[in-house]
DOVEX-297598 format. One line per 10 residues: number of its first residue (from 0); for each residue x, y, z of N, C-alpha, C, O. Coordinates in nm, 3 decimals. Layout:
BEGIN
NUM = X,Y,Z,X,Y,Z,X,Y,Z,X,Y,Z; ...
This chain:
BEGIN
0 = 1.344,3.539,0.096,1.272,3.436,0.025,1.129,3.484,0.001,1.056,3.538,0.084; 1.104,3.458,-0.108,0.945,3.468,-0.126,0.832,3.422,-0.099,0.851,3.306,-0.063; 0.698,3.451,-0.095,0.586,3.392,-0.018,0.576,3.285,-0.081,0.548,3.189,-0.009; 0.597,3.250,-0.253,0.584,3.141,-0.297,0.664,3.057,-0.297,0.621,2.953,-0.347; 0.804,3.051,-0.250,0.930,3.008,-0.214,0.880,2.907,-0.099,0.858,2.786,-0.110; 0.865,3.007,0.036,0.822,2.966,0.151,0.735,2.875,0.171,0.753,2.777,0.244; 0.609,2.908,0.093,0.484,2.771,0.085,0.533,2.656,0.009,0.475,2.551,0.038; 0.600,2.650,-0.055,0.688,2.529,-0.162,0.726,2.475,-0.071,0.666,2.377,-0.027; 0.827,2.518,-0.019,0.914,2.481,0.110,0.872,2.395,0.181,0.902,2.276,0.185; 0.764,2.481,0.270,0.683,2.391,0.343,0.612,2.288,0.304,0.614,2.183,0.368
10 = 0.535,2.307,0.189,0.462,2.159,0.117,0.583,2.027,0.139,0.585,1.929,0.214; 0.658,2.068,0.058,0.767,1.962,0.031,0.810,1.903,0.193,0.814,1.782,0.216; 0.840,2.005,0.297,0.862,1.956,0.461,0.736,1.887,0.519,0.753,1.810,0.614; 0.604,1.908,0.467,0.504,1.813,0.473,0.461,1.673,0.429,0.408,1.578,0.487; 0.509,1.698,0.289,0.513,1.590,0.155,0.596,1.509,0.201,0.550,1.395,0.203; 0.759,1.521,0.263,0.836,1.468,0.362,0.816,1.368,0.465,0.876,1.260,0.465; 0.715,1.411,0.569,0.677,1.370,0.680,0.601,1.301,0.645,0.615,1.185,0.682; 0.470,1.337,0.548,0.353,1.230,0.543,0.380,1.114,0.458,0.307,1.015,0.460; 0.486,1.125,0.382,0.563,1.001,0.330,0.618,0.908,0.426,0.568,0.797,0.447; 0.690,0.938,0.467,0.731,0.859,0.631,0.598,0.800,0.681,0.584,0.678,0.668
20 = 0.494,0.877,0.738,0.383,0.801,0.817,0.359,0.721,0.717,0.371,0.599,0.735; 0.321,0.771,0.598,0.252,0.662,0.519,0.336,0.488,0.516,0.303,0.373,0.546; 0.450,0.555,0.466,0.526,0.427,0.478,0.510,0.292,0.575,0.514,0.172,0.548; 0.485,0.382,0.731,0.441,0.353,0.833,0.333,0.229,0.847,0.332,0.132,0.923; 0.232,0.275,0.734,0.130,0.234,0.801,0.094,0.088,0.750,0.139,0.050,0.641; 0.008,0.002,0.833,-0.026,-0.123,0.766,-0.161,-0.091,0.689,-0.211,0.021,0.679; -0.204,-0.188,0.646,-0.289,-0.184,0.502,-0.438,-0.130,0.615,-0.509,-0.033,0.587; -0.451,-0.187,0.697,-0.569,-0.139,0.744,-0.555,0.023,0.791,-0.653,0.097,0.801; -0.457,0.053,0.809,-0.467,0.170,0.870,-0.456,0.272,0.727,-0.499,0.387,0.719; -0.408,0.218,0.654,-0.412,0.288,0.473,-0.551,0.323,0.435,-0.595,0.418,0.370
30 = -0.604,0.227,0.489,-0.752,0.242,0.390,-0.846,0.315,0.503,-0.942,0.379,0.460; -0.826,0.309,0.630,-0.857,0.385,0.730,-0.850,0.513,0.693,-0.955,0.574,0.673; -0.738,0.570,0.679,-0.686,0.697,0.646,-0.744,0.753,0.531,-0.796,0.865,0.532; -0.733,0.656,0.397,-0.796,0.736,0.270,-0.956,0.728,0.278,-1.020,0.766,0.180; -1.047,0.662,0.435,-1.203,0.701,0.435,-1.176,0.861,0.481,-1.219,0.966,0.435; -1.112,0.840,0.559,-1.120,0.987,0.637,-1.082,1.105,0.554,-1.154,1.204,0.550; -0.947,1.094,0.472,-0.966,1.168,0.370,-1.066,1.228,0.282,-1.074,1.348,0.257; -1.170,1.100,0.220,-1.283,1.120,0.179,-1.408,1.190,0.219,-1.481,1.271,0.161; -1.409,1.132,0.339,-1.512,1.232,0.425,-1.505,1.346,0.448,-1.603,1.417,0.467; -1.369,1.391,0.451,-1.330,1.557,0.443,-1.329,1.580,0.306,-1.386,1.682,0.267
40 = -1.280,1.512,0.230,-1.341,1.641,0.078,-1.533,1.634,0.017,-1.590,1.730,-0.035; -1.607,1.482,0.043,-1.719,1.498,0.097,-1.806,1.635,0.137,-1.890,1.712,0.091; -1.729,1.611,0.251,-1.808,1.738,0.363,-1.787,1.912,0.232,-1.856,2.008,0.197; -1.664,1.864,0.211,-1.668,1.994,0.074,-1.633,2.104,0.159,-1.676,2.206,0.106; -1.565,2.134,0.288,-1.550,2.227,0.393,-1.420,2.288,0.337,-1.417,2.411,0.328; -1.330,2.230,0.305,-1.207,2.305,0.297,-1.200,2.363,0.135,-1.292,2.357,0.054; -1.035,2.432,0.109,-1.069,2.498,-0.005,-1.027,2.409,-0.119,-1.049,2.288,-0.107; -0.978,2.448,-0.215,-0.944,2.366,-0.353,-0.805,2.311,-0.352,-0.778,2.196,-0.388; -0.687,2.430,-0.294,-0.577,2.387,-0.238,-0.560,2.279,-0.180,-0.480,2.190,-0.208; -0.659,2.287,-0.071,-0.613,2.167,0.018,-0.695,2.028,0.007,-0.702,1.939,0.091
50 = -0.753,2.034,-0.122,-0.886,1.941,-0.148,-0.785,1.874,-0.215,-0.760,1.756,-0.190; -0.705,1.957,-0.323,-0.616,1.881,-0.433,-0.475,1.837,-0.341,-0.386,1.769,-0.391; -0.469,1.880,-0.215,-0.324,1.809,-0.140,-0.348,1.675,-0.071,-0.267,1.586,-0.045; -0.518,1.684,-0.041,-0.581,1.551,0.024,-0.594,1.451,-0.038,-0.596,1.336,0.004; -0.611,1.507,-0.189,-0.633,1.419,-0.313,-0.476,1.318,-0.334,-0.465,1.196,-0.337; -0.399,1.396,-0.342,-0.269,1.363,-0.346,-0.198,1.302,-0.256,-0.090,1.246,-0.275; -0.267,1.312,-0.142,-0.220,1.220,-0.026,-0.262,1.081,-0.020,-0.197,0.981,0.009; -0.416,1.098,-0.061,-0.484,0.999,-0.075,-0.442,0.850,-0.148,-0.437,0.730,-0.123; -0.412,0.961,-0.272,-0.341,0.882,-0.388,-0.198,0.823,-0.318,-0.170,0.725,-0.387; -0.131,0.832,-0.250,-0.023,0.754,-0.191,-0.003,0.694,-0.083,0.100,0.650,-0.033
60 = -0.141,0.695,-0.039,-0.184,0.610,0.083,-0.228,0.477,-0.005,-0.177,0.369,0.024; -0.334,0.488,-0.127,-0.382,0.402,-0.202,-0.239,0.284,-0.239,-0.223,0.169,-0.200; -0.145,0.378,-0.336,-0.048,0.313,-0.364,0.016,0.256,-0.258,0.044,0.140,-0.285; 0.050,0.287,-0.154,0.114,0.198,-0.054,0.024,0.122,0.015,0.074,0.052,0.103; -0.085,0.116,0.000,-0.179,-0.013,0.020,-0.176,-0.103,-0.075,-0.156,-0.222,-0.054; -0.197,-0.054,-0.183,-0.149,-0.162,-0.293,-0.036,-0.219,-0.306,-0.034,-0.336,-0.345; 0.086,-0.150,-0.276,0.180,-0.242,-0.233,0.279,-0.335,-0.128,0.393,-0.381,-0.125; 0.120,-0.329,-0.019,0.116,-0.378,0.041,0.085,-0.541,-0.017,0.149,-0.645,-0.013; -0.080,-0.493,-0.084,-0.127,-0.635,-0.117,-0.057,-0.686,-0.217,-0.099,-0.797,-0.249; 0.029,-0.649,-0.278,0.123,-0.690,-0.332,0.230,-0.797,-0.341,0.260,-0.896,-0.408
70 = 0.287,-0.702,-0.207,0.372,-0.819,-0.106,0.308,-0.942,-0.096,0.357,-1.044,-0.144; 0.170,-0.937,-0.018,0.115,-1.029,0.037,0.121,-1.126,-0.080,0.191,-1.226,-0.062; 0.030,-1.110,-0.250,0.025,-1.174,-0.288,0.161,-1.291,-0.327,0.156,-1.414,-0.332; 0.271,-1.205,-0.349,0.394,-1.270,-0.406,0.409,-1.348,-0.264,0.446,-1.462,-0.292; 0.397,-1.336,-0.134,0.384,-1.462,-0.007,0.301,-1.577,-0.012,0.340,-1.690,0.017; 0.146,-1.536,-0.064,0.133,-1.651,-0.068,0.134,-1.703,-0.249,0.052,-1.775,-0.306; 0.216,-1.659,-0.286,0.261,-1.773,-0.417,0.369,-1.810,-0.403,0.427,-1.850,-0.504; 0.419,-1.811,-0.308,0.562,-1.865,-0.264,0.540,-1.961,-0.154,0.610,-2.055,-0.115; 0.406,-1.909,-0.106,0.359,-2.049,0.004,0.256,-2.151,-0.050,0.213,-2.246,0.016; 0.220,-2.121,-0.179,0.136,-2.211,-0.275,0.221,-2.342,-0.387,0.187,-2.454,-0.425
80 = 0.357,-2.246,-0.410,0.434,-2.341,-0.467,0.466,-2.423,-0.395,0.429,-2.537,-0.421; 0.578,-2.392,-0.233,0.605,-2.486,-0.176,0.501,-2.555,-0.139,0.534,-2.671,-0.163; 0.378,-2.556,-0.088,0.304,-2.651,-0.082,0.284,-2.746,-0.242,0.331,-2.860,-0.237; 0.238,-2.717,-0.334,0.257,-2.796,-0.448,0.396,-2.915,-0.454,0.400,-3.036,-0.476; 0.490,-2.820,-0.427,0.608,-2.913,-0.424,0.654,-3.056,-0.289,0.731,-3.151,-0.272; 0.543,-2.979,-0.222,0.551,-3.094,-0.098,0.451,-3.189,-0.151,0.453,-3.312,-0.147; 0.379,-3.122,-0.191,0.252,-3.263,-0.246,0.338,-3.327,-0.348,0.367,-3.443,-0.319; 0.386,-3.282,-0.459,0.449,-3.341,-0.582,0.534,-3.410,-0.533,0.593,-3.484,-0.612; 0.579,-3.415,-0.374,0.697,-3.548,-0.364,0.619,-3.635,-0.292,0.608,-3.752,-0.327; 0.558,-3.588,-0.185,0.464,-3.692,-0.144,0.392,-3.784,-0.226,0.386,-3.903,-0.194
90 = 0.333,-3.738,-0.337,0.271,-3.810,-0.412,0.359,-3.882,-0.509,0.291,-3.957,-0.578; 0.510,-3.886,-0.544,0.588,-3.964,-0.626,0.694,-4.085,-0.486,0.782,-4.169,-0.502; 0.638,-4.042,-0.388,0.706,-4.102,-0.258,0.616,-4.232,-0.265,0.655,-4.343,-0.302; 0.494,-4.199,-0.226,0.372,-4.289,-0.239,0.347,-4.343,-0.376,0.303,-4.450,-0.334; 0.343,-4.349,-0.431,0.339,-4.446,-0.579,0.492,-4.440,-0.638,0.565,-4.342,-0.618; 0.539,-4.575,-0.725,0.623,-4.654,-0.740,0.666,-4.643,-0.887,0.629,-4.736,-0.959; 0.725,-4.561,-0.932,0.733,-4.559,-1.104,0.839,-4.603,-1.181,0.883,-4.582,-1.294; 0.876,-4.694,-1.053,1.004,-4.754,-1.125,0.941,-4.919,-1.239,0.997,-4.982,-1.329; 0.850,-4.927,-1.194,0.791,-5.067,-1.299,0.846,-5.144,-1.241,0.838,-5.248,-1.307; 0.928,-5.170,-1.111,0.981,-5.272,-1.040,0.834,-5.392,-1.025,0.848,-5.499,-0.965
């Protein structure tokens, strides 16, 4: 196998794993992760390779924070309706529209 074979390889057995953690993580620990990211390409210490793999990690830490808040939102519009709908009977419970 070739040297460029081999490093593929491995990216992808990385790309692998850090998908899993990411999956892992809750929203605070997402946005945790993509400061720290930041601060290391910041600091400007490492090379371009691994600036553009941090970048890319980053970017799917972001997205799975976002669909995190995602979730959340579609919860509470599902806990906004049923509340509406509890008021909307309460309030036809309590007043009389039959013209009796």
């Amino acid at each position: 196998m070739t040297a460029k074979r081999e490093l593929s390889k491995c990216k992808n057995e990385v790309k692998k794993s850090t998908l899993i953690k990411i999956k892992k993580m809750t929203f605070e620990e997402a946005l945790s992760h993509v400061e720290k990211i930041v601060s290391e390409l910041d600091r400007g210490e490492i090379s371009l390779e691994e600036s553009l793999l941090k970048y890319r990690e980053a970017m799917q830490v972001l997205k799975h924070a976002s669909g995190l808040l995602d979730e959340v939102k579609e919860e509470l519009k599902l806990i906004d309706e049923s509340n509406e709908t509890v008021r909307l009977r309460d309030y036809f419970i309590r007043h009389d529209f039959s013209g009796d």
